[in-house]
C-alpha positions as CSV (number, residue, x, y, z in Angstrom):
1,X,127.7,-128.8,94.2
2,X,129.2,-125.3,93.8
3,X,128.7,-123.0,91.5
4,X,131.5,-121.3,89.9
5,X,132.2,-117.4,90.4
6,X,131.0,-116.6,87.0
7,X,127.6,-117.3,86.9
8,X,125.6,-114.2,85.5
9,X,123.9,-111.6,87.4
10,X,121.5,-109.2,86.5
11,X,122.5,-105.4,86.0
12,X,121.4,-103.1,89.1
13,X,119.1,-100.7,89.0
14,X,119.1,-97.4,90.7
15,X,115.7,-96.5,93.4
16,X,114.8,-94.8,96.4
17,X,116.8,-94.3,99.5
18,X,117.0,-97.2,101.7
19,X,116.9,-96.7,105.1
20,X,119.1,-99.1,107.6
21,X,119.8,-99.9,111.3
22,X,119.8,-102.2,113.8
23,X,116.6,-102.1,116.5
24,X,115.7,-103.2,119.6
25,X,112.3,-105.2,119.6
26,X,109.6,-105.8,121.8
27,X,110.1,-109.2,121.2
28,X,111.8,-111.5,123.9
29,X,113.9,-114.7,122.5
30,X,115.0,-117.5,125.4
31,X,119.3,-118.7,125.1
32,X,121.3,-120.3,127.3
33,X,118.4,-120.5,129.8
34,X,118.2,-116.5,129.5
35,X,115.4,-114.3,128.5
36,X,116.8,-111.8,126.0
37,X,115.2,-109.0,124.0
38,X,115.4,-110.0,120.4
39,X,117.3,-107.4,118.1
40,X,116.6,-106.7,113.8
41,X,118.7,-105.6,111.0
42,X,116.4,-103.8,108.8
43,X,116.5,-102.1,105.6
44,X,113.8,-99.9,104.4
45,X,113.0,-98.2,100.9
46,X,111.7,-94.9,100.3
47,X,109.3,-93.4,99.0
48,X,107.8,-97.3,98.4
49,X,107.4,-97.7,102.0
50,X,108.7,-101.1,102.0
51,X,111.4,-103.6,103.6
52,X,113.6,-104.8,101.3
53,X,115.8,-107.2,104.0
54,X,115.8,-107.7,107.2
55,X,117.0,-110.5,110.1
56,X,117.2,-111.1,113.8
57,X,120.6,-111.2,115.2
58,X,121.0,-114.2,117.4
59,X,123.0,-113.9,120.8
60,X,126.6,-112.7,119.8
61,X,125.8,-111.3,116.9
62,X,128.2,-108.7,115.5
63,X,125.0,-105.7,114.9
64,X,127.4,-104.3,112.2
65,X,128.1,-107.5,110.2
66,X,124.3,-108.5,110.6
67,X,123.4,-104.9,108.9
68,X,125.8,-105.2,106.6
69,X,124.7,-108.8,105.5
70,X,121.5,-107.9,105.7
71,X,122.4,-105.3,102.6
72,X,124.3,-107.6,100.9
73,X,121.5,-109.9,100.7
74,X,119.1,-107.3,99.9
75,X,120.9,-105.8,97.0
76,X,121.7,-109.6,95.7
77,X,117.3,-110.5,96.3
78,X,115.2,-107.9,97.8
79,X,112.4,-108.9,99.8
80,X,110.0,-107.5,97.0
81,X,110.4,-106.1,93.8
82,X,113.2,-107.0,90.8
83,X,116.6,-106.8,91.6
84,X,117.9,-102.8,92.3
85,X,121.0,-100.3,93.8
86,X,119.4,-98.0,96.2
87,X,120.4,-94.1,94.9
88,X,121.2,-93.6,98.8
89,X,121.3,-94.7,102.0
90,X,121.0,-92.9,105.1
91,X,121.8,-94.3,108.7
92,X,121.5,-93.1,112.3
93,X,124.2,-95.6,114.1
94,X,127.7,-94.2,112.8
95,X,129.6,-97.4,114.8
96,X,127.7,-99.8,112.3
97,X,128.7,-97.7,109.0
98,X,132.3,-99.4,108.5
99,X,131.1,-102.2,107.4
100,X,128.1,-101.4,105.2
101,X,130.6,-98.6,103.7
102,X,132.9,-102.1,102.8
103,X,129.4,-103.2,100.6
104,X,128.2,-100.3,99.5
105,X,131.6,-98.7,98.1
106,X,133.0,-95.2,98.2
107,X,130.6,-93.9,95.4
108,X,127.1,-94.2,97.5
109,X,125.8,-91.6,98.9
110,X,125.2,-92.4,102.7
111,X,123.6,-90.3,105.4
112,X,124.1,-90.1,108.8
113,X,120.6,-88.5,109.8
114,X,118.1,-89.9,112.0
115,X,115.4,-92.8,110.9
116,X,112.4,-91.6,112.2
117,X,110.2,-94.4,110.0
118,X,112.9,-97.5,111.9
119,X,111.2,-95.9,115.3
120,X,107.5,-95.7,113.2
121,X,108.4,-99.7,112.8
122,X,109.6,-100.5,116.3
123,X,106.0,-98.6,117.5
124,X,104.3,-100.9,115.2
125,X,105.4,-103.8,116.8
126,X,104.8,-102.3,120.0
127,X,101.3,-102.1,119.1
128,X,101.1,-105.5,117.9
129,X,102.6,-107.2,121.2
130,X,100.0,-104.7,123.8
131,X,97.6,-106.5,121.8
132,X,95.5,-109.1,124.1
133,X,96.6,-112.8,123.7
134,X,93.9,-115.1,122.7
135,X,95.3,-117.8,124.2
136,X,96.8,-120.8,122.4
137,X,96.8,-121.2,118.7
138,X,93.3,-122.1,117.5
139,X,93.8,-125.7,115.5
140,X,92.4,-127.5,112.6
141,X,92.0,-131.1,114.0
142,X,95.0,-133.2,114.1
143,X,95.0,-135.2,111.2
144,X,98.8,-136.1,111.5
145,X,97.9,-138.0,114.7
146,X,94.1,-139.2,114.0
147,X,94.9,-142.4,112.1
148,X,94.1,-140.9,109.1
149,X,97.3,-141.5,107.1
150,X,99.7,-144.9,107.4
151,X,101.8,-145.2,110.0
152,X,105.1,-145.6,108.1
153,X,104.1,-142.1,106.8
154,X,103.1,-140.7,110.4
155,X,106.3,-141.9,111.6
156,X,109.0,-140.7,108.6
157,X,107.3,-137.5,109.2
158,X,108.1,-137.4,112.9
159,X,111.6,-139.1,112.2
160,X,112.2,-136.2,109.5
161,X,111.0,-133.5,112.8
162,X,113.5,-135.0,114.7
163,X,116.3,-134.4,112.2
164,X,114.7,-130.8,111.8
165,X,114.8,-130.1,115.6
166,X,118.5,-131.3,116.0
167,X,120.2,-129.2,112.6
168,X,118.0,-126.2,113.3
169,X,118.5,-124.8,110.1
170,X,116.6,-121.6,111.3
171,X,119.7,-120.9,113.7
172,X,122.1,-121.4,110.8
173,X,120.1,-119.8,108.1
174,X,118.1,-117.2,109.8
175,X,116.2,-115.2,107.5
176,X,118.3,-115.7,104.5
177,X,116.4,-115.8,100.7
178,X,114.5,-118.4,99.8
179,X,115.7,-121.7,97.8
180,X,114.6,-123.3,95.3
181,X,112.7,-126.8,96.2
182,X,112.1,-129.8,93.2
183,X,110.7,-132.7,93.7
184,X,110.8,-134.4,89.9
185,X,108.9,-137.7,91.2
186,X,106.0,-135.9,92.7
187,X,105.3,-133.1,89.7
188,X,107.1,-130.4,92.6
189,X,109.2,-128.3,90.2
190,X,110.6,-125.0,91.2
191,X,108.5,-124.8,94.6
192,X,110.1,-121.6,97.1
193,X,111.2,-122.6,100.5
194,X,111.6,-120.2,103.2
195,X,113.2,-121.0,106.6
196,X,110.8,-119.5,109.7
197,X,111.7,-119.7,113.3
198,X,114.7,-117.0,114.4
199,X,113.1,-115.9,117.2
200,X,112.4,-119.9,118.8
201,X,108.2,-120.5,118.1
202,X,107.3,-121.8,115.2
203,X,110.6,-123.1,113.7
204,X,110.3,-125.0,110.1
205,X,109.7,-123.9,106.5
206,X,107.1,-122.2,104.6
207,X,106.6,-124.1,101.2
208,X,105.1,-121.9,98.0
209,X,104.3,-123.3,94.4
210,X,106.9,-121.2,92.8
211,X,109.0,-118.1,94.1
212,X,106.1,-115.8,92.0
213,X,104.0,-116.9,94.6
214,X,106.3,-116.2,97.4
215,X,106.8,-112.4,96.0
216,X,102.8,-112.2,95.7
217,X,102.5,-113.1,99.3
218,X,105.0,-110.5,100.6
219,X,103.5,-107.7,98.3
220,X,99.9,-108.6,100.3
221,X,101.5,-108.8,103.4
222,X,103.5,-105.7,103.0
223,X,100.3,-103.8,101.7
224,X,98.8,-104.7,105.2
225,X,101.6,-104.4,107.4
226,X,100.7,-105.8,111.3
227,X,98.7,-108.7,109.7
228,X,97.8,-111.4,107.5
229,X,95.6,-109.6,105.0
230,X,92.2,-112.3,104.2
231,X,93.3,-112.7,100.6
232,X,96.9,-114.1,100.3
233,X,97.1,-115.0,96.9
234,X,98.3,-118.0,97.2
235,X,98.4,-121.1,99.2
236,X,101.1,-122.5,101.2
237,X,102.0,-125.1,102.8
238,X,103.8,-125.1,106.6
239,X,105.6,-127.7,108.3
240,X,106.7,-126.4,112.2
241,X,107.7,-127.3,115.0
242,X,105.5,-126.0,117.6
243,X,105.9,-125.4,121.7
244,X,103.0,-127.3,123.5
245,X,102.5,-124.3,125.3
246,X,101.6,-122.5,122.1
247,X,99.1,-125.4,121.0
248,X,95.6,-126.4,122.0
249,X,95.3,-129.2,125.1
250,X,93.5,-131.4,122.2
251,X,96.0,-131.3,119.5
252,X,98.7,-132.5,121.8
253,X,96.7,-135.0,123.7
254,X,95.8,-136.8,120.4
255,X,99.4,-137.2,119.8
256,X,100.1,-138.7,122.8
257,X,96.7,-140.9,123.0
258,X,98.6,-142.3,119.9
259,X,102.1,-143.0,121.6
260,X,104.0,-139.5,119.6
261,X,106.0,-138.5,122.4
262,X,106.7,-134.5,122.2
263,X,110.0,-133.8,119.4
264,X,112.7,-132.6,121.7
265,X,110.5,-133.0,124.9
266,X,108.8,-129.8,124.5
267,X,107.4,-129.3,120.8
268,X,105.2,-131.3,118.4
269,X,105.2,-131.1,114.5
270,X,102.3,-129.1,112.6
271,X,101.4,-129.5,109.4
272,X,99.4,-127.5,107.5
273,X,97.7,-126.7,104.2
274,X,96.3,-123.3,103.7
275,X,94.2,-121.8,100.5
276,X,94.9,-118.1,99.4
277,X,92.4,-117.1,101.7
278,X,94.4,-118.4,105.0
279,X,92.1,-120.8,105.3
280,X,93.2,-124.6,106.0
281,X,92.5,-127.4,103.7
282,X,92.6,-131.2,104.6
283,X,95.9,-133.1,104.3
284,X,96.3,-135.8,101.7
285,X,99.1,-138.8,102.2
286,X,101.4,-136.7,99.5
287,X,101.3,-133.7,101.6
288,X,103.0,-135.7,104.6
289,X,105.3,-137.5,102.2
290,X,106.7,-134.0,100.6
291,X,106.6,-132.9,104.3
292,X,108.8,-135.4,105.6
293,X,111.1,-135.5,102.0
294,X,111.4,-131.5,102.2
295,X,112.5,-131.8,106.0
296,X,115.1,-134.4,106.1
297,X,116.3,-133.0,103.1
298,X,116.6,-129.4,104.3
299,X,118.4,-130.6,107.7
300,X,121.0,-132.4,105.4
301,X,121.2,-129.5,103.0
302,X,121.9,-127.4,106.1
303,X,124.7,-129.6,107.6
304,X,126.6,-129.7,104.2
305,X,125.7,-126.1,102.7
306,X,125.5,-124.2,105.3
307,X,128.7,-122.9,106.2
308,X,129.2,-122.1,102.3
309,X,125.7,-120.0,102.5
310,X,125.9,-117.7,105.5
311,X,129.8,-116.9,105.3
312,X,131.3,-113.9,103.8
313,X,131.8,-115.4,100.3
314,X,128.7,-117.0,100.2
315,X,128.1,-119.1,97.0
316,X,125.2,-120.8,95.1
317,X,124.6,-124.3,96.2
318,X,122.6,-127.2,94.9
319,X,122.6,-130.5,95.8
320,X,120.1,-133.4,95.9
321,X,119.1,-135.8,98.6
322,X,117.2,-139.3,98.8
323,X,116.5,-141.4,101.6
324,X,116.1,-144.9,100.4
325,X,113.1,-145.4,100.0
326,X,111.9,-141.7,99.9
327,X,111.5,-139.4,96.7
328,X,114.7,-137.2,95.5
329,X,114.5,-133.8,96.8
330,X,116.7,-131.1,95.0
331,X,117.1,-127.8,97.0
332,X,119.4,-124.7,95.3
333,X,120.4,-121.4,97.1
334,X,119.6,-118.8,96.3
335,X,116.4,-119.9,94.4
336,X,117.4,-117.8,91.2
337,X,120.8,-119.8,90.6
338,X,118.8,-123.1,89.4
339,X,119.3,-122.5,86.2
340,X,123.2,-122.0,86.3
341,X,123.5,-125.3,88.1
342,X,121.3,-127.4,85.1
343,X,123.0,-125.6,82.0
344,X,126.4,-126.8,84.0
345,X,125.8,-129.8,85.7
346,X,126.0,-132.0,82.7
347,X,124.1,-134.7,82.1
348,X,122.4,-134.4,86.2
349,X,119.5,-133.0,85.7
350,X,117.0,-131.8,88.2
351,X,116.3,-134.4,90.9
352,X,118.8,-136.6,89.3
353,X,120.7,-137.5,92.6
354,X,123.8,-139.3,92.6
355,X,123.8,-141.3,95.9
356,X,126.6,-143.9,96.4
357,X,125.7,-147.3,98.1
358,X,125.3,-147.8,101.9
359,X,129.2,-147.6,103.3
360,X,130.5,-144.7,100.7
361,X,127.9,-141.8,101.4
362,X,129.9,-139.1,103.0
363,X,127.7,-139.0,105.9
364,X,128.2,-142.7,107.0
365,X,132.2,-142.5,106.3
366,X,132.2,-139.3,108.6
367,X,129.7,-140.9,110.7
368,X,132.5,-144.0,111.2
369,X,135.6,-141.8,111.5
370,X,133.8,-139.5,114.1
371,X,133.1,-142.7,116.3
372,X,136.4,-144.4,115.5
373,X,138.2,-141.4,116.8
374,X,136.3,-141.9,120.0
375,X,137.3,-145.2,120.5
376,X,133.8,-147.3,119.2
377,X,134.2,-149.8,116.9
378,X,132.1,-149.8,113.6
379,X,130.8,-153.1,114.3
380,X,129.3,-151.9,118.0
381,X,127.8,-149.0,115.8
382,X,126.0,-150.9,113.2
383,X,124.3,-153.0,116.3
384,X,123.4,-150.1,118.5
385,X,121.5,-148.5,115.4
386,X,119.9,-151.2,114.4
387,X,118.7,-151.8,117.9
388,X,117.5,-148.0,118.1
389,X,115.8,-149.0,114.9
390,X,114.0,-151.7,115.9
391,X,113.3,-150.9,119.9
392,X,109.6,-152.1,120.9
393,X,109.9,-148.6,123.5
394,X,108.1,-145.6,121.5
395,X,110.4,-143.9,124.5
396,X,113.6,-144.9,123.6
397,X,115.3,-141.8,121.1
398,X,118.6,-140.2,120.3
399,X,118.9,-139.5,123.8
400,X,119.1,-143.2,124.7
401,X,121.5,-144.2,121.7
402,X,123.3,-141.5,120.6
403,X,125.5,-141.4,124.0
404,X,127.0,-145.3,123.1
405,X,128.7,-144.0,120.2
406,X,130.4,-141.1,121.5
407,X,131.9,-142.6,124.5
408,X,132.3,-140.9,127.9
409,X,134.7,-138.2,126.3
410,X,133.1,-134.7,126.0
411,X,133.3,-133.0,122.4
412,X,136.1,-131.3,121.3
413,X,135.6,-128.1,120.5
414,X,135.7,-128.3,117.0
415,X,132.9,-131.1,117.3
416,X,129.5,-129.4,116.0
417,X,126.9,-131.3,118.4
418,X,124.4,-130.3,115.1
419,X,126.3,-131.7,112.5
420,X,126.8,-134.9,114.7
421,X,123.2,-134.8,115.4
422,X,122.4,-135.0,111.9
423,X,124.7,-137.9,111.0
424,X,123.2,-139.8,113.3
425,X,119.9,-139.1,112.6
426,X,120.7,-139.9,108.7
427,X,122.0,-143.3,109.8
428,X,118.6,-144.0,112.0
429,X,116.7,-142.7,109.2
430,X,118.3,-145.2,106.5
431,X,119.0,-148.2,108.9
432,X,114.8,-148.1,109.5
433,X,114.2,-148.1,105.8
434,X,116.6,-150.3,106.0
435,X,114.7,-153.4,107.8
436,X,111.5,-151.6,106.1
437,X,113.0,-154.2,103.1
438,X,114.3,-156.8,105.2
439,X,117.8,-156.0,104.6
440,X,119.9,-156.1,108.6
441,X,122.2,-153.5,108.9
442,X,125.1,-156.1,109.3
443,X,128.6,-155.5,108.0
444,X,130.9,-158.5,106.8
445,X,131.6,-160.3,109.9
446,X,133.8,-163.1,109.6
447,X,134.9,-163.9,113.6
448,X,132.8,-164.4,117.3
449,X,134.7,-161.4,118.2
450,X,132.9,-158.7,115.2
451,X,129.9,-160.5,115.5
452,X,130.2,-160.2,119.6
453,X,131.1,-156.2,119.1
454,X,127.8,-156.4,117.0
455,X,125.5,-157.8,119.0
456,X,127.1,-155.5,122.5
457,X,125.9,-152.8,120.4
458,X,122.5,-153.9,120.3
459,X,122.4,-155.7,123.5
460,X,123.1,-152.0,125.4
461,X,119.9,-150.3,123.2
462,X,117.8,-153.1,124.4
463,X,119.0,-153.0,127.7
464,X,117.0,-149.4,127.9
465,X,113.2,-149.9,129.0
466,X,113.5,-153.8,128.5
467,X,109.8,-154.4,127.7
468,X,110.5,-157.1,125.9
469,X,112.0,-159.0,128.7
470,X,108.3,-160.3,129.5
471,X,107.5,-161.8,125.9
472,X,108.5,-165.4,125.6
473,X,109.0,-164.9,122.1
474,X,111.5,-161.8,122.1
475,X,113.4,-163.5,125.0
476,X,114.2,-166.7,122.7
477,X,115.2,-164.6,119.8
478,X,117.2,-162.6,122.0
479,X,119.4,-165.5,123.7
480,X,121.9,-166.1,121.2
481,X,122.5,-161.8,120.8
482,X,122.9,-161.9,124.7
483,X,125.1,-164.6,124.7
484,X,127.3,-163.5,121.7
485,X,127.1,-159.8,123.9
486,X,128.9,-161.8,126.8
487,X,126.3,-161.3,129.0
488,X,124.8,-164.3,131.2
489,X,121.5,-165.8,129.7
490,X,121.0,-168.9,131.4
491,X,118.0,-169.9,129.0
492,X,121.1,-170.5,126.4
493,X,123.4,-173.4,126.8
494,X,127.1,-172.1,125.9
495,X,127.1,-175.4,123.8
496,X,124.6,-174.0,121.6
497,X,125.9,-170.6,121.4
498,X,129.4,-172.5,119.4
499,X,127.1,-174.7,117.9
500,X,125.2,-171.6,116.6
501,X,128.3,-170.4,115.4
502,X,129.6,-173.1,113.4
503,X,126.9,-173.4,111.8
504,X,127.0,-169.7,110.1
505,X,126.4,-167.4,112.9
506,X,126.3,-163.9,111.4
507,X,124.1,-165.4,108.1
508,X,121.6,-167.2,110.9
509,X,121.1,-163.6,112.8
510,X,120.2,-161.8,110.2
511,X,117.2,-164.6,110.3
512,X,117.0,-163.8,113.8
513,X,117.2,-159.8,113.3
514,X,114.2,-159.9,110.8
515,X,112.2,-162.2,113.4
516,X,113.4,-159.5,116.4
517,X,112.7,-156.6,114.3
518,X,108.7,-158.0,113.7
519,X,108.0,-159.0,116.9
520,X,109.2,-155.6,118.4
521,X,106.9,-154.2,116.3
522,X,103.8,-156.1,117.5
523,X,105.2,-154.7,120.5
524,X,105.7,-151.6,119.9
525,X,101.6,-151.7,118.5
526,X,100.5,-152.9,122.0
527,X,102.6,-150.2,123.4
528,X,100.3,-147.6,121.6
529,X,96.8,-149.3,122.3
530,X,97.8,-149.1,126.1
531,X,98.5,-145.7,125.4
532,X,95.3,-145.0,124.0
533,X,93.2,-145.5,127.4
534,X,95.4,-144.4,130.3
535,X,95.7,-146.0,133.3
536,X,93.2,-144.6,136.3
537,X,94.7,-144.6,139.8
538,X,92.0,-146.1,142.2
539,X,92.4,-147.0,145.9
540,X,96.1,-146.5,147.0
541,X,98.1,-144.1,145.5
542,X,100.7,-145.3,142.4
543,X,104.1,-143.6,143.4
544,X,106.3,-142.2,140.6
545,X,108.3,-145.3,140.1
546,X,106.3,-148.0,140.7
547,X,105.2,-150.5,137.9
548,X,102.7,-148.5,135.8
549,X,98.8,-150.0,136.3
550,X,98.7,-150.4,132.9
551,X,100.7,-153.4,132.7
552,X,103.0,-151.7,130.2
553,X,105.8,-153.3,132.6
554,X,107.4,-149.9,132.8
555,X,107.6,-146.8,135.8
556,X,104.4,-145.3,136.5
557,X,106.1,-141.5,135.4
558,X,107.6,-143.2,132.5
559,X,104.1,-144.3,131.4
560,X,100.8,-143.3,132.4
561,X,101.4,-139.9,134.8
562,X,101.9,-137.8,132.2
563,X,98.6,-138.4,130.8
């Protein structure tokens, strides 16, 4: 949803002279496998002593355009204070003046002076980063991992980190304003969300009761500048993805003494709930659910929004989300142009999201034209997510899967691995809630050959860290999907198989799905108790890829090494 052109805006206010350019900082960022030193449009008022905008550039960055949008952004919502015109602006970096003249207009008065308090900033920083390191990131315990919540919640929460990690809305967004979050099923109205992670750690959202809050926090913060002053005035909550480098030995080892292989093989999630004193509070089974809501529905938000936010003629968005069996989460940018959206929007009201059945969301219809223009049949698609859906393997991800429905062919170039990323993710994400209600991602199949297609699709997930193929119950459930596949199962007469068919195939293996999709999972809950006492190498040494002493059935480095 798009706001039209004439929503109002607030008159602007004259103040003090802002102060503007782009700096080099201490701080070092990692692209491309390079280490680069991290660069920051700023904007700085006088005599309030205070930034009013600000953002990294990322690698390729145009310096002038990042100023410049940097301005625009801070005139439109400044990082504190009501909205406001600057009665000047002075600069040191003449190159970068075209295009904040093109925002500013011939009537400001701009300087071209030097910015001594930009270099007073820069020594700041300085100061902060000659400070000694103390070493990972002290940790409340990991109550995400400890058994303390459900499992289904545990795992929409790491399936919503996933989806995070791929979109990377902190790439896209950067350090734009905040947006608006509601939440009408869980009492969540008018919450503030801010995007964290340009500069690569702790990449996520910050999540405030209201955008009051937000501008509370900032004044603190700004009052104290070079720390997190004791009294915050508010709480907050964080959701983040976090380098295992940056965490504590315990926090990830309980994730993986509970089979939570690391999100995008390097980082694990971290929730947390904070009080206005900084100090953090124990999570409650909502706080994971809004966690999990707010993520999958920022990563969407991101993939359809995004473009329209961070270009030139940005415009408000709002638009709602629901997974199917997950609350409706309604984000708007910027947060101030909610109300334009409900005296509009006609009888949709807050959280009132209009999601189409399974087959007509835009996501699954691009979802099927992108692999339809690479050659892979719908049909092969539906069984190769429900497979990725239902794999007993906790090690089996996007990484396994996602390659089967692109096809050998590299991406075209103007094929956004993120947005694909996120469709994909969307379709795991619904086709598990999906078999959550015993309903088999299964389109109308009518002939052997669909229902073949089908069950190749599935076949090929399965085929990736088989542990299954030791069970005597998943091996007869899987016969007629092998058979049907066209591979050689010689447990199976061929008889059978046509007999099977016949006798209304595709309605008797969504019987046989359900009956898959449950055993896996008894699986899968074996797979984690193994995980929780690690095997112990005695005698003879275990090489890297022999059978793990665990009896998992799978590689010893697969398994067991790591821990």
């Amino acid at each position: 949803m798009t706001a039209p052109s004439d929503v109002s805006r607030p008159q602007l206010v004259p103040s003090g002279e802002w102060v503007g350019g782009v700096l080099s900082t201490p701080f070092i960022i990692e692209e491309g496998g390079q280490r680069l030193r991290a660069k920051l449009a700023i904007w700085y008022e006088l005599p309030a002593d205070k930034i009013v905008g600000q953002k990294m550039l990322l690698p390729g960055d145009d310096a002038g355009d990042a100023l410049a949008s940097v301005l625009r952004e801070a005139l439109r919502a400044p990082a504190w204070g009501p909205q406001r015109r600057p009665a000047a602006i002075r600069m040191s970096q003449e190159d970068l003046l075209p295009p904040v003249r093109e925002i500013v207009g011939d009537d400001m008065i701009v300087r071209l002076n030097a910015t001594p308090e930009l270099d007073d900033i820069l020594e700041s920083m300085a100061e902060a980063m000659a400070e000694p390191d103390s070493g990972a990131r002290p940790m409340p315990g990991n109550s995400i991992a400890g058994g303390k919540h459900p499992d289904d919640l545990v795992e929409a929460l790491f399936r919503a980190a996933q989806m995070l990690h791929a979109v990377a809305p902190w790439k896209k967004l950067g350090e734009a304003a905040p947006l608006r979050l509601d939440i009408e099923s869980l009492d969540i109205n008018g919450a503030c969300l801010v995007v964290i992670g340009v500069l690569g750690e702790s990449r996520g959202f910050l999540l405030y009761p209201s955008l009051e809050h937000y501008e509370r926090f900032r004044e603190h913060c700004n009052a104290e500048p070079g720390r997190i002053p004791d009294d915050v005035a508010t709480p907050l909550w964080s959701f983040t993805l976090d380098r295992i480098a940056d965490l504590t030995e315990e926090y990830c080892q309980e994730f993986a003494d509970h089979g939570r292989d690391p999100i995008g093989g390097d980082s694990y999630p971290v929730l947390e709930r904070r009080d206005r004193h900084s100090m953090p509070t124990d999570l409650t089974d909502e706080d994971l659910r809004v966690a999990a809501a707010t993520a999958s529905a920022l990563s969407s938000f991101v993939v359809r929004c995004g473009d329209r936010i961070t270009s030139d003629a940005a415009t408000p968005q709002s638009e709602s989300f629901a997974n199917n069996n997950g609350p409706v989460v309604r984000l708007t940018y910027p947060y101030e142009a909610f109300d334009g959206f409900e005296a509009l929007s006609g009888e949709e009201g807050p959280g009132e999201a209009s999601q189409p059945d399974f087959g007509d969301e835009p996501d699954w219809m691009a979802l099927e034209d992108l692999v339809g223009s690479r050659g892979i049949g719908v049909d092969f698609m539906y069984g190769v997510l429900t497979a990725a859906a239902s794999h007993p393997s906790m090690s089996v991800g996007p990484g396994d899967w996602l390659p089967l429905l692109l096809g050998p062919e590299p991406l075209a170039g103007g094929e956004d691995p993120q947005v694909i990323m996120s469709l994909a993710l969307n379709a795991y994400n619904s086709t598990v809630e999906r078999l959550g209600r015993a309903d088999v991602l299964m389109p109308e199949i009518d002939e052997r050959e669909e229902l073949g297609e089908w069950c190749q699709g599935y076949a090929r997930v399965m085929s990736v860290e088989a542990n299954w193929v030791d069970d005597d119950v998943a091996r007869r459930l899987m016969a007629p999907v092998l058979v049907l596949a066209g591979e050689e199962f010689e447990e199976l007469d061929p008889a059978k198989v046509e007999s099977f068919i016949e006798g209304g195939g595709p309605a008797v293996m969504e019987e046989v799905m359900l009956e898959l999709h449950a055993r896996f999972r008894e699986l899968r809950v074996e797979e984690m108790g193994r995980r929780h006492t690690p095997a112990r190498k005695k005698g003879d040494r275990v090489g890297r890829n022999d059978p793990c002493p665990c009896g998992s059935g799978r590689k010893y480095k697969k398994c067991c090494l790591g821990r």
